[in-house]
DOTI-847185 format. One record per atom (N, C-alpha, C): y, x, z. Coordinates in steps of 0.2 Angstrom, whole numbers, plus 5000, padded with zeros to 4 digits. Layout:
! DOTI-847185
YXZ...
***
This chain:
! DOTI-847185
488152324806488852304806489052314813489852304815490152314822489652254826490052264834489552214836490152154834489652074833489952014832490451984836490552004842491351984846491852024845491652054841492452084840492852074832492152054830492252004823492651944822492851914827493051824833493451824836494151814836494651814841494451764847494651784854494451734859494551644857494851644850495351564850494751534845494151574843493551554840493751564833494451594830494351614823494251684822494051714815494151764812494651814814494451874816494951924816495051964810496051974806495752004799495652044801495852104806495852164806495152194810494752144809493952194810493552164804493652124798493452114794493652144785493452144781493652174777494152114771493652054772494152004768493651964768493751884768493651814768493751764761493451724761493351674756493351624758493751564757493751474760493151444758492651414759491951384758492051314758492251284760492451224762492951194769493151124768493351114775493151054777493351064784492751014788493150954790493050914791493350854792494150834799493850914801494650934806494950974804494850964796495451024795495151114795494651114801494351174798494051204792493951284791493651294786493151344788492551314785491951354785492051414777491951494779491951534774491651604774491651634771491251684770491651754770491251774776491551864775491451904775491851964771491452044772491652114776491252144776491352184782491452234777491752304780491952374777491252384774490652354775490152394772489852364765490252314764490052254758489752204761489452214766488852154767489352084769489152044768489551954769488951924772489251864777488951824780489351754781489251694785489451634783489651624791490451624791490751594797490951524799490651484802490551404803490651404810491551384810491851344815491651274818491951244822491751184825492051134818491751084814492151074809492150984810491950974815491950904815491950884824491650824825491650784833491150814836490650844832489950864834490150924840489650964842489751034846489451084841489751144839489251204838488851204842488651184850488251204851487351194851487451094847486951074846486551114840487051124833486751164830486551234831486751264836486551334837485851324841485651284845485051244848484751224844484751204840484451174834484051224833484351264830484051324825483751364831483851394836483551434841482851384843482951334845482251294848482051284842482251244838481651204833481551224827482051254823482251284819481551334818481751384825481251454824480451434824480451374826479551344830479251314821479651314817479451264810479551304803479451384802479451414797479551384790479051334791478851284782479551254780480251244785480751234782481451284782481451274776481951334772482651334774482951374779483451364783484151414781484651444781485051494782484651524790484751584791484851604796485451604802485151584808485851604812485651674815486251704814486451754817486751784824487051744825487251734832487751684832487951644839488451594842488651614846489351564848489751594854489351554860489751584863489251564871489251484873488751454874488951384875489251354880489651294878490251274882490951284880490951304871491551334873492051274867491651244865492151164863492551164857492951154854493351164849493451254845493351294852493251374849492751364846491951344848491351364846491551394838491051444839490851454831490151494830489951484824489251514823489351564815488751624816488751654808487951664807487951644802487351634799487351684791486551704790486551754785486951714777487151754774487451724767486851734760486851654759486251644753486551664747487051684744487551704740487651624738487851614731487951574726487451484730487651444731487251374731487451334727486751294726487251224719487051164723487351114720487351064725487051004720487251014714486950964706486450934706486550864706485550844706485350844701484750844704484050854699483550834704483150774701482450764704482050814707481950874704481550934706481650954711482350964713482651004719482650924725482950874722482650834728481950834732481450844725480750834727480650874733481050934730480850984737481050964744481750944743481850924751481550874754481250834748480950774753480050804754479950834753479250874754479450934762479950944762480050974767480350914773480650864773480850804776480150794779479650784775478950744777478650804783478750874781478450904784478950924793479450914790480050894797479750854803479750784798479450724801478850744806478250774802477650794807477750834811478350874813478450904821478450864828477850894832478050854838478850844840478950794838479650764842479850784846479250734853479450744859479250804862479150864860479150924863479750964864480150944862481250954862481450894865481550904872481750844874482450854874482950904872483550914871483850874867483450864862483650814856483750734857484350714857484650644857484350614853484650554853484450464848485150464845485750544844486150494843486250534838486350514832486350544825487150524824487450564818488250554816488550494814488150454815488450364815487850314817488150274818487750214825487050214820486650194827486050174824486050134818485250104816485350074809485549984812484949984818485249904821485849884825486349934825487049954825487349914820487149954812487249954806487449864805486749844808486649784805487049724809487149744814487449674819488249684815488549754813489149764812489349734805488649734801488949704793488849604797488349604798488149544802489049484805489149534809489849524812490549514807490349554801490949564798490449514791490249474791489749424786490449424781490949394783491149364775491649414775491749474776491849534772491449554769490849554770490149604767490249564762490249494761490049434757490749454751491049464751491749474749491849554745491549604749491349654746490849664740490349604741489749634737489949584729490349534730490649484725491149544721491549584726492049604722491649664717491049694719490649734715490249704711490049634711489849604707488949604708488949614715488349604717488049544720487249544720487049474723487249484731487549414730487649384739487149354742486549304741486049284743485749324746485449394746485249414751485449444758485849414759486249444766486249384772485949314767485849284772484949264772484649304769483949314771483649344777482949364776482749384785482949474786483249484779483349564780483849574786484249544785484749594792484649574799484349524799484149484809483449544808483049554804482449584806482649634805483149684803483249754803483449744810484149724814484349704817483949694824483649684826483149684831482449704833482449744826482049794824481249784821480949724821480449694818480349694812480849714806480549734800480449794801480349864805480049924803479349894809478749884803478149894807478049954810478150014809478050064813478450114814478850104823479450114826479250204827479150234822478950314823479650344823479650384828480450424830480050494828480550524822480350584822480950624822480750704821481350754821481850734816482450704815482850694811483350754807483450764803484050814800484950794804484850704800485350694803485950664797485950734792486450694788486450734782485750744776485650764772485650734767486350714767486450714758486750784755486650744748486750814744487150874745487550864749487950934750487750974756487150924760486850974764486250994762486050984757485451044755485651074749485251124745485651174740485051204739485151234731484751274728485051344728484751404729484951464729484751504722485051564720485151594712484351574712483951614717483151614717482851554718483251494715482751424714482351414721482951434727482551404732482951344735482551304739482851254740482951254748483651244751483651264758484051194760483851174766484251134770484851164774485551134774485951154777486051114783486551144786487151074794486751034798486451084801486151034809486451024813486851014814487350984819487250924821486950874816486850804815486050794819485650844819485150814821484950794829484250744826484350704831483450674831483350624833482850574835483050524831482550504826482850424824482150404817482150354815481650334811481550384804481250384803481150454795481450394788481850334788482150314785482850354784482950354790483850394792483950444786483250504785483450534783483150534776482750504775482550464766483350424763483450394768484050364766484750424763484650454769485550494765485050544759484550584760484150624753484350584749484250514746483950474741484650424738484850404743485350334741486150354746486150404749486750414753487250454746488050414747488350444741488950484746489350534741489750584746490150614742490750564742491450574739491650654735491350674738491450774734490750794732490350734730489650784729489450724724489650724719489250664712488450654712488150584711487450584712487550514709487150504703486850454699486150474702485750414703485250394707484650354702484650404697483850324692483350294698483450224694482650194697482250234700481950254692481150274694481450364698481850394699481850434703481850424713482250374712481750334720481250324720480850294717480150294717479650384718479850414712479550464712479850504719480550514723480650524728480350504735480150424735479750414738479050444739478750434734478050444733477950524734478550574732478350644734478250624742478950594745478650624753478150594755478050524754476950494756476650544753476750574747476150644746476150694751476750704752476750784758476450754766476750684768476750664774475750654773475350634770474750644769474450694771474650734768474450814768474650844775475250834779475350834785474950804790474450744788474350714791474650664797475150624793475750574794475550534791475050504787475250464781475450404785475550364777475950314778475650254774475650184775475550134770476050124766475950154760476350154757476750094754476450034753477049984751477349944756477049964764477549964770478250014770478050064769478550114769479250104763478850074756479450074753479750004755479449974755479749894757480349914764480049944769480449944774480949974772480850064770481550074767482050064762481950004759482449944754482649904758482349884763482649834769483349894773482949944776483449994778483950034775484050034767484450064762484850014761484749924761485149874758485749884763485649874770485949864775486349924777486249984774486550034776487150064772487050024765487250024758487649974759487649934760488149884761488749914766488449934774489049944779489150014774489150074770489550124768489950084762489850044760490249984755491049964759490649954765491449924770491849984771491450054774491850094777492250114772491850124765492350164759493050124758492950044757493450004757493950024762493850024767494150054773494550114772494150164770494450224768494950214763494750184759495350154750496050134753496050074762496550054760497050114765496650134768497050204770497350264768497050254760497450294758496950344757496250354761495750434759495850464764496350464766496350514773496150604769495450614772495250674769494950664763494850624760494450624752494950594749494950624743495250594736495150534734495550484731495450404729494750404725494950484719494550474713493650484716493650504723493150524723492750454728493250434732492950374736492950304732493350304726492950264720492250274716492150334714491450374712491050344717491250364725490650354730490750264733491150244729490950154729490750124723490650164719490350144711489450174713489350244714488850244717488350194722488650204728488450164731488250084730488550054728488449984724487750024720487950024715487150054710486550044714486550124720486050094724485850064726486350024729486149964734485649904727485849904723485549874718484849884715484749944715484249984714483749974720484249964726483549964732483549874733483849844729483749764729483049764723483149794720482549804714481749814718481949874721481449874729480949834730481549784733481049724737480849684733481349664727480849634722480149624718479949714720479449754719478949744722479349754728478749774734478949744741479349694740479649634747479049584748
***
């Protein structure tokens, strides 16, 4: 194809008259649109502007350093970026998977959290580029702020018809100052893999999308959005026992990695780390409702307040389990 800057107006969009035609894909929280387009020869590829607070450039860093160094996870290709620095313009093009489905299925989760575990097992710290700062405050952030807002959270979980007793247990002072995670392991994070950032291809492959989010943070961060994070435009009823089995897949692969883990440490703690997290997405959604949705639909931030409740239930089942 031509060379790619001439495909990009200086103002970081699409030029029509060096392309053949475009397709809207989605849009991104400022309004922009990530989309697909073709070139006089047929071939299409996937145009991803700045679509949020983040920088293009972390995610074009992303996928250059760490990305290239970790083969075993299944990525889109980058293609090229704009040069770094360039802020609101930034944009990137990556190769196009054709067709993705977003639909759950345990199978297709299994795989991403098989690839999570094997995430997990990359030296860390050898990308000292990589931040602590993931797309929303830390977890013991999470905790001081449902903490603070007690008799709202308390108010919330009544109005969903959840238990209130344990909110004043040891869960959120020990998440909270961090002594319920017996082991404070910071590994390579995704960042913000819920369902609509991974996908199945026609060829039943399973790829990871949007590194933009990634960062350093506990390997709950990203067990959490896989498993129990809910997402206004992307539907996920959540069984019991498919927690458990998503669980147990990643302690299988993290094994194999040689990462293991003890296993009734690992589930305990992230039920402790899903209640607390599951509750503050409780508050924000409310929050969203009475504003009216902003960028999501009512019908979809009610689905993802019906959701989420569920889980939080499901990971209260958890502890009972295994607390």
């Amino acid at each position: 194809m031509r060379k790619w800057d001439e495909v990009v107006k200086a103002d970081g969009t699409l030029d029509d008259h060096r392309i053949w035609r475009r397709e809207p894909m989605y849009q991104g929280m400022n309004g922009r649109w990530v989309e697909r387009f073709y070139t006089e020869s047929g071939h299409s590829y996937i145009f991803k502007p700045l679509t949020n607070g983040e920088s293009v450039d972390r995610e074009a860093w992303v996928n250059r350093n760490v990305l290239g160094q970790l083969p075993e996870i299944a990525v889109p290709k980058l293609l090229v970026a704009s040069p770094e620095g360039k802020g609101a313009q930034g944009w990137t093009i990556f190769e196009d998977l054709g067709p993705l489905h977003h639909t759950y299925r345990l199978e297709n989760a299994q795989a991403a959290a098989k690839q999570l575990a094997r995430l997990h097992a990359a030296p860390v710290e050898q990308w000292t580029g990589l931040t602590a700062q993931g797309p929303k405050p830390v977890i013991e952030a999470i905790a001081s702020d449902v903490l603070r807002r007690r008799d709202e959270a308390l108010a919330v979980l009544a109005g969903q018809g959840l238990p209130v007793s344990w909110l004043d247990s040891e869960i959120a002072p020990a998440v909270l100052d961090g002594h319920g995670f017996s082991v404070k392991r910071l590994v390579l994070s995704h960042g913000d893999l819920h369902l609509g950032n991974y996908a199945v291809t026609e060829a039943g492959r399973v790829v990871l999308l949007d590194w933009e989010h990634a960062h350093r943070n506990l390997p709950y961060w990203d067990l959490y959005h896989l498993i129990d994070m809910s997402h206004p435009r992307f539907p996920k009823a959540m069984p019991t026992e498919d927690r458990m089995k998503l669980l147990e897949t990643y302690m299988d692969e993290a094994d194999k990695q040689g990462t293991s883990w003890a296993r009734e440490i690992l589930v305990r703690e992230y039920a402790w780390f899903a209640v607390i997290f599951s509750l503050w997405m409780l508050l924000l959604i409310e929050s969203d409702l009475r504003r009216g949705g902003d960028v999501w639909t009512k019908e979809g931030l009610l689905r993802q307040r019906e959701e989420t409740a569920t889980g939080l239930t499901g990971c209260l089942g958890l502890l009972e389990n295994h607390g």
